[in-house]
N, C-alpha and C positions, 0 to 999 in steps of 0.2 A: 151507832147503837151503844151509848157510853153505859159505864153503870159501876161504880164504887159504892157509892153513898146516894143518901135521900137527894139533897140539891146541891152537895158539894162536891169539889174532889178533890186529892190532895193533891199538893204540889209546892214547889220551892219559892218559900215567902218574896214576895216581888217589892220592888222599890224604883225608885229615879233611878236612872243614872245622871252623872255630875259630868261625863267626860265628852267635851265638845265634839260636834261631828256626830255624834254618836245617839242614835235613835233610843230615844225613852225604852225602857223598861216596861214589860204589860201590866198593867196592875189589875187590881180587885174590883169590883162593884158590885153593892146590893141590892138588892129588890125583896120588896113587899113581900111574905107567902101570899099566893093565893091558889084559890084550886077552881078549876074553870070546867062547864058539863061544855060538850063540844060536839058537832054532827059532820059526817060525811055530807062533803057535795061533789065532790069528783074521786073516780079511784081510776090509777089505770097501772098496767107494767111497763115497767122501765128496762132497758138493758134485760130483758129476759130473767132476771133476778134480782127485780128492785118493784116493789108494790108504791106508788106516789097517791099519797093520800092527801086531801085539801080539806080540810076539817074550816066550818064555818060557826058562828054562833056569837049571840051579842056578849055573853060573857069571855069573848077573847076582848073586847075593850080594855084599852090599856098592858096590854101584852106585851113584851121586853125583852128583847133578846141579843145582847150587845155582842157577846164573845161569839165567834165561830162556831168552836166545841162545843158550845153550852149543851145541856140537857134537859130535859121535862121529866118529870115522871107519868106516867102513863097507865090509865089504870083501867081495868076489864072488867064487862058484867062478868056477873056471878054466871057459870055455864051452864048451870042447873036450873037457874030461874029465871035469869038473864036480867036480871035487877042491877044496876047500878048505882054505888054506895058512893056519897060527897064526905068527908071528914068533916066536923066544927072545928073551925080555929078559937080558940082558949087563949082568954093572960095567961092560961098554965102549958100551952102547947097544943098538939093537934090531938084530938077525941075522933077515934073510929069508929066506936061502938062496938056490937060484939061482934062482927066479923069486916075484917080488913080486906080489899080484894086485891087479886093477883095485879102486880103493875111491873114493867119493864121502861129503860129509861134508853130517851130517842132523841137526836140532836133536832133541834129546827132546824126545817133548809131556808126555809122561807116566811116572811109575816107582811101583808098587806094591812097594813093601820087603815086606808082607807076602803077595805070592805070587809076587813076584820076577816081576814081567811088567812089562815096557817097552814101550809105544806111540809110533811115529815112522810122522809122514805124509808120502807119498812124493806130487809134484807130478807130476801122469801128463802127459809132451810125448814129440814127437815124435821116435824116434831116439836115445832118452837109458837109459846100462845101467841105471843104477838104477831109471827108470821101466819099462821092457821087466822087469826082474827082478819088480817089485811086482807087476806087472797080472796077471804069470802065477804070482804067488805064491802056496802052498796049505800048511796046515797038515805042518807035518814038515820043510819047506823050512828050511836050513841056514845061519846067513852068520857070519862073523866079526864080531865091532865091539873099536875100541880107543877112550877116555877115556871124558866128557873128562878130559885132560889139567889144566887149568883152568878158572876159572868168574870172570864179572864179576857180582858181587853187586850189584844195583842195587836202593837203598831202594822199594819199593811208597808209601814216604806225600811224596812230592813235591807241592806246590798245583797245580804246573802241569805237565804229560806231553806231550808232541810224538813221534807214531808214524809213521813214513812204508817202505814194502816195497814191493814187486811180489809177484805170486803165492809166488816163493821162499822168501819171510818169515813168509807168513802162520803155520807153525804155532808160529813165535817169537812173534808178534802173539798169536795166541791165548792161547798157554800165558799172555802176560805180563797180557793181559785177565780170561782167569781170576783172575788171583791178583788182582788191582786191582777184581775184584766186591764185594767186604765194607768196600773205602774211596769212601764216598759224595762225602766231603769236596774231594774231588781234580776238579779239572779234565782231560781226558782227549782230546786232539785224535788220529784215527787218518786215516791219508790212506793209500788203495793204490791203485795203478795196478795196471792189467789188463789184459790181451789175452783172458783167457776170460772172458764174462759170465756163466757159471754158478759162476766164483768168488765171485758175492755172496753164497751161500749158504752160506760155508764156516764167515761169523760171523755166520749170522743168528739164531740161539740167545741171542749176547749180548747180550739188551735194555738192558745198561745202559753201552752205550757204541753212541753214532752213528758210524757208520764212512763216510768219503766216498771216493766210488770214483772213480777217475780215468782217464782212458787211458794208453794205454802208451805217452806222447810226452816225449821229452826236454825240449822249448822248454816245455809246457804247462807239466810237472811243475817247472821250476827257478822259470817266470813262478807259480803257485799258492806255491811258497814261500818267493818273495818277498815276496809281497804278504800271508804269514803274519806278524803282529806277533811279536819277540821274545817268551817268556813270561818273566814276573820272575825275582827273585833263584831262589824254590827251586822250582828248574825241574829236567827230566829233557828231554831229544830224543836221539832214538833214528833213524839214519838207513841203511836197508839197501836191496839192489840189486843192480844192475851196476855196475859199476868205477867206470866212468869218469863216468856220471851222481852219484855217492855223491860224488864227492873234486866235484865241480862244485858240486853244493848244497851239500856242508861248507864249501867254501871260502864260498862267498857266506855263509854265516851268519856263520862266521867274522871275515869282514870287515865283517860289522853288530855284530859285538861278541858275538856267541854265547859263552858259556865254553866252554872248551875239556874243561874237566873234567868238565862236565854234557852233553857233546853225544856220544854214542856213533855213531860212521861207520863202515862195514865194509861190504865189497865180497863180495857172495853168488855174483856170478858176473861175467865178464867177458864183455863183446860180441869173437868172434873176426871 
């Protein structure tokens, strides 16, 4: 469930590396805007707190989603009329007209180019549109999505991986675990904190990564990764959340000498 920005997010300008042995650097890539109407064809629960939705529709043609993390924006009827609003794309930018609808931003888990069906799992809490939208979600159900926008290309063959989320991450964790099934060779540390204990279930399929589950404590989770040893030169850490916990651990890493260009931080939601 990422969500900084419209299709971007920040993070520490990426380049080569030059040093032999040594796994590339993830870099950038762009994609076209586009903004795509899109339909429920399957919904089901997952892990007891995870809605999986399979959105179908010939405007996923040509659909992109290179980076793990990536994002979509995701956008809701209106609840009052249940009208759903497309933006115009402009040389001058994107035109909403006079009213903009509510959207929240969801990682792809999954994209089938050969039947054009997109799967994005929705994290079912309390009070939240996009969850109320899933749970009651039923085949035919309609929604808007724009990107992404962009994608962080992040090599799958690193020696050493450092994964750390709460609930919100998991289906970025997943999706990235998948693709990391077929490198044996790789070192794979995954740490999630959690407030639902039926979210152990959500990776328990993936026998080939031990996942440590943690609680949903600030002190706990910064004291566990400290007390995690740097991993060497051709290293990957991937660090997602709440806001203000994410800039807390980056920085402490940071300042044990993390590289900045192998450490991926981004803020999935804010504590209000």
């Amino acid at each position: 469930m990422p969500g900084e920005s419209l299709f971007q997010r920040e993070g520490p300008a990426m380049q080569h590396s030059t040093t032999p042995g040594i796994t590339p650097l993830p870099t950038r890539v762009r994609n076209a805007l586009v903004f795509r109407q899109i339909s429920v064809k399957q919904a089901d629960t997952v892990a007891g707190c995870f809605r999986r939705i399979v959105f179908h529709g010939d405007q996923l043609k040509g659909f992109s989603s290179a980076g793990f993390d990536d994002h979509i924006k995701i956008f809701f009827p209106d609840r009052e009329t249940g009208e759903l609003h497309l933006p115009d794309v402009t040389p001058e930018g994107i035109v909403w007209g006079d009213k903009r609808p509510a959207a929240r931003d969801y990682t792809p888990l999954h994209f089938d180019a050969a039947t054009n069906e997109l799967t994005v799992d929705f994290f079912i809490h309390a009070q939240g549109l996009a969850s109320d939208w899933a749970v009651a979600a039923k085949p035919g159900d309609a929604l808007a999505m724009g990107g992404p926008r962009g994608s962080l290309v992040v090599p799958e063959t690193y020696a050493h991986q450092v994964y750390l989320c709460d609930e919100s991450g998991l289906p970025a964790l997943r999706r990235r675990l998948l693709a990391l099934a077929p490198h044996q060779h790789i070192q794979v540390t995954a740490l999630v904190s959690h407030q639902r204990p039926e979210a152990k279930a959500y990776l328990a399929d993936l026998a080939h990564v031990q996942c440590e589950w943690l609680p949903a404590d600030a002190d706990q989770l910064s004291a566990r990764m400290a007390a995690l040893p740097l991993p060497p030169e051709d290293s990957f850490m991937w660090i997602t959340g709440e806001g203000s916990l994410v800039k807390t651990i980056s920085d402490q890493l940071l300042e044990r000498g993390a590289d900045a260009d192998r450490l991926r931080a981004v803020a999935y939601w804010h504590q209000k």
